[in-house]
Residue, then its C-alpha position, 0 to 999 in steps of 0.5 A: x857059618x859065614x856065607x858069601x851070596x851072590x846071584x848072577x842070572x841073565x847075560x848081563x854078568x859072566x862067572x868071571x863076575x862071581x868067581x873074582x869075589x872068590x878070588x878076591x876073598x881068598x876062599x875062606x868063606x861059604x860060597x853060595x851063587x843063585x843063578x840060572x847057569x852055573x857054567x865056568x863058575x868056580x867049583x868051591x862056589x855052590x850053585x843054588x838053581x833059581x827056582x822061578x822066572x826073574x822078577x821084572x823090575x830089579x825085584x829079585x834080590x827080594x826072594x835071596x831073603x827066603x835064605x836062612x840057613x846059611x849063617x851070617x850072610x854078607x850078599x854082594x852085587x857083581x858089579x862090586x870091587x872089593x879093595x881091602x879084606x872085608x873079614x871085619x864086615x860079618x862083625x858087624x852083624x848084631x842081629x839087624x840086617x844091614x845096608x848101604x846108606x846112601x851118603x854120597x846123595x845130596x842129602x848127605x849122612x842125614x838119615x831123614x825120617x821116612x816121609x820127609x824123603x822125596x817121594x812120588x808114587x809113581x817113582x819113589x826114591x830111596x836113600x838105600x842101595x842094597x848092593x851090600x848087605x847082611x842079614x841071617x833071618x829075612x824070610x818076613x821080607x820074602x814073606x811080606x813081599x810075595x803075598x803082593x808081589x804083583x803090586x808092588x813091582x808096579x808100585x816101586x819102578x826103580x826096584x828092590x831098593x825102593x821096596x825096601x826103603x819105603x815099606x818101613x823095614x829096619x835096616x842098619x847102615x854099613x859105616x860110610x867109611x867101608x863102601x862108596x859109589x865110584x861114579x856119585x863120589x867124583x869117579x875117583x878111585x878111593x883106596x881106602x874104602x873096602x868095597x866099590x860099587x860101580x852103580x850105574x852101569x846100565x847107563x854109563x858102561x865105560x866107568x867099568x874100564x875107567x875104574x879098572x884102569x884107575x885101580x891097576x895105576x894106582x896099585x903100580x901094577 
């Protein structure tokens, strides 16, 4: 089985955020949505009902990973853009979780051994960015994180990211070709990507409009 996860609680995103994967998707997939209000989702989108209190600090993707019987997951952000057909990406699960590589970072493609990464205790960076993942059997993760939860929400300000980067898990990288940041790549739409993710929202709202408005002239619509 070949599931697409999303999760959407709060107000930041509406359904139109999660049902526009499905569309884009042409429902050919399992649909799976965490969330805390499921109204106006679309009815082949199956609802799973958070069964706790947000964690604070962009945390809760964590507690998707105690998921593990829904087949090869490819979890997506609803700030993400698919632009091609991604039916390749589930091929690329072998066994190992995957997530993004920070490549459009200064650092570029150099895949750093851990301690040689910038790092502050107090705000740890990460060359991660799980806005897309893959995964079939994470619940170690889920495990591991909830046993110190507490802690480690204090420990990583900037989030899941972080948490992920720094604890010494492995994760392999989607190949730089398939998804690119459209506000750290020069906020230029790049058609040939699969995935966009609109990364940084929170502080610059209007590239949402700015990439819409870029696709729908370059698509001739």
């Amino acid at each position: 089985m070949k599931t697409i996860l999303t999760l959407k609680y709060g107000d930041k995103y509406n359904a139109d955020a999660v049902n526009s994967i499905y569309e884009h998707t042409q429902g050919k997939y399992n649909y799976v949505c965490i969330t805390d209000d499921p109204e106006n989702l679309d009815p082949n989108i199956q609802v799973i009902y958070m069964d706790n209190e947000p964690d604070p600090g962009c945390m809760e993707k964590l507690n998707l990973f105690k998921y593990n019987d829904l087949g090869t997951i490819l979890y997506l952000d609803l700030d993400v853009r698919i632009q091609k057909p991604i039916d390749h990406l589930f091929d690329l699960y072998n066994g190992n979780p995957l997530i993004i590589w920070t490549w459009w970072k200064d650092k570029g493609m150099k895949q750093m051994d851990i301690h040689d990464f910038p790092y502050r205790s107090d705000f740890p960076l990460s060359n991660f960015n799980s806005s897309v993942m893959l995964w079939e059997d994470l619940t170690y993760i889920y495990e591991y994180y909830n046993k110190n939860k507490d802690d480690f929400i204090v420990k990583y300000p900037n989030g899941d990211d972080t948490f992920l980067y720094h604890e010494g898990f492995t994760f392999e990288h989607l190949p730089e070709e398939e998804v690119y940041s459209y506000l750290f790549s020069g906020r230029k739409y790049r058609p040939e990507y699969s995935i966009c993710i609109l990364n940084g929202l929170d502080h610059w709202p209007e590239i949402e409009e700015e990439y819409d408005e870029l696709c729908l002239h370059q698509v001739g619509h």
